[in-house]
C-alpha positions in Angstrom: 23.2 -41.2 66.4 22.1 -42.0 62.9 24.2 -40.3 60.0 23.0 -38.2 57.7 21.0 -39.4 54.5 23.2 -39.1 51.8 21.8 -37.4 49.0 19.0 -39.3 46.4 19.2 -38.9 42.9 16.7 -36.7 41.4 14.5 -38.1 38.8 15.9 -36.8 36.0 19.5 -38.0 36.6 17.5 -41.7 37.4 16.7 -41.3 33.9 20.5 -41.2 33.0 21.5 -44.0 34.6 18.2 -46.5 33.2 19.6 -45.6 29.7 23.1 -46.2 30.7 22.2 -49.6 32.3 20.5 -50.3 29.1 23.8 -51.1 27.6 24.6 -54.6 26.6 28.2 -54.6 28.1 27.4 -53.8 32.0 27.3 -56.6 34.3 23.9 -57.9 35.7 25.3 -58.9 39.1 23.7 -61.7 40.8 23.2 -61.1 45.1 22.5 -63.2 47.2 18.9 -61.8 48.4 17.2 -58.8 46.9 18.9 -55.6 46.6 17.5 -53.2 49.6 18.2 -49.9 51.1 21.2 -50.0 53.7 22.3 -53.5 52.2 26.0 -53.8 52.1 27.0 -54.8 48.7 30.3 -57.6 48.9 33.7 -56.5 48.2 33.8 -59.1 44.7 31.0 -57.2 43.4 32.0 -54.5 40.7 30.3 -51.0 41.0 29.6 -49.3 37.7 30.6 -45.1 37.8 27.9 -42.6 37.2 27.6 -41.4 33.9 29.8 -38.7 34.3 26.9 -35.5 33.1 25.5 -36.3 36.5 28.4 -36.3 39.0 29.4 -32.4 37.1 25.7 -31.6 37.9 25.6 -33.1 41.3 29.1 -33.0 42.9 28.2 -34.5 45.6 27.1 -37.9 44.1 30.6 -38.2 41.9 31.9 -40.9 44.1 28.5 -42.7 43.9 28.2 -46.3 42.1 25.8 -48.2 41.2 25.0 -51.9 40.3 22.5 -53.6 38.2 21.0 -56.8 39.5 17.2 -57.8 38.6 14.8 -55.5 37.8 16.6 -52.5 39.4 19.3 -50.5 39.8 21.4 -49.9 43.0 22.9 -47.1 44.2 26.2 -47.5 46.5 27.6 -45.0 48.2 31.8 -46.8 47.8 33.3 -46.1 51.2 30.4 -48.4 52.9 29.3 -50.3 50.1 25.9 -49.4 51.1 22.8 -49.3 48.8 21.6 -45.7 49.3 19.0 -45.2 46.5 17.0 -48.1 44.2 15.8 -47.3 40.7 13.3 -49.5 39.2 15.0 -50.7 35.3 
């Protein structure tokens, strides 16, 4: 039985998080292989919070992290450590 798709970040709060990755004191995180869909990130790897306007907007993405490694950015649902979403930087 497959779970249900967590919900995706609408464009406009994708926006939020490029400009808030644009900041020169996150961590670019280097993985082993591409970040993908469904990839489970490694417990040593730190996950960055939302910026917080979108987690009031969108309660149900306030637990959601994300990482920045490459050219995009990776959004991980924290229980699993699963990439659910990738926005291009």
């Amino acid at each position: 039985m497959e779970s249900p798709t967590p919900p995706v970040l609408p464009p406009e709060k994708q926006t939020l998080i490029r400009e808030q990755a644009k900041r020169q004191d996150l961590p670019v995180v280097q993985l082993s292989e591409p970040a993908r869909i469904d990839m489970i990130i490694p417990e040593e790897v730190e996950l960055i919070a939302l910026p917080q306007d979108i987690t009031t907007e969108t309660p149900t993405t306030t637990s959601y992290r994300y990482l920045i490694t490459g050219d995009v950015i990776a959004v991980v649902e924290p229980q699993s450590r699963k990439v659910i979403q990738l926005i291009t930087r």
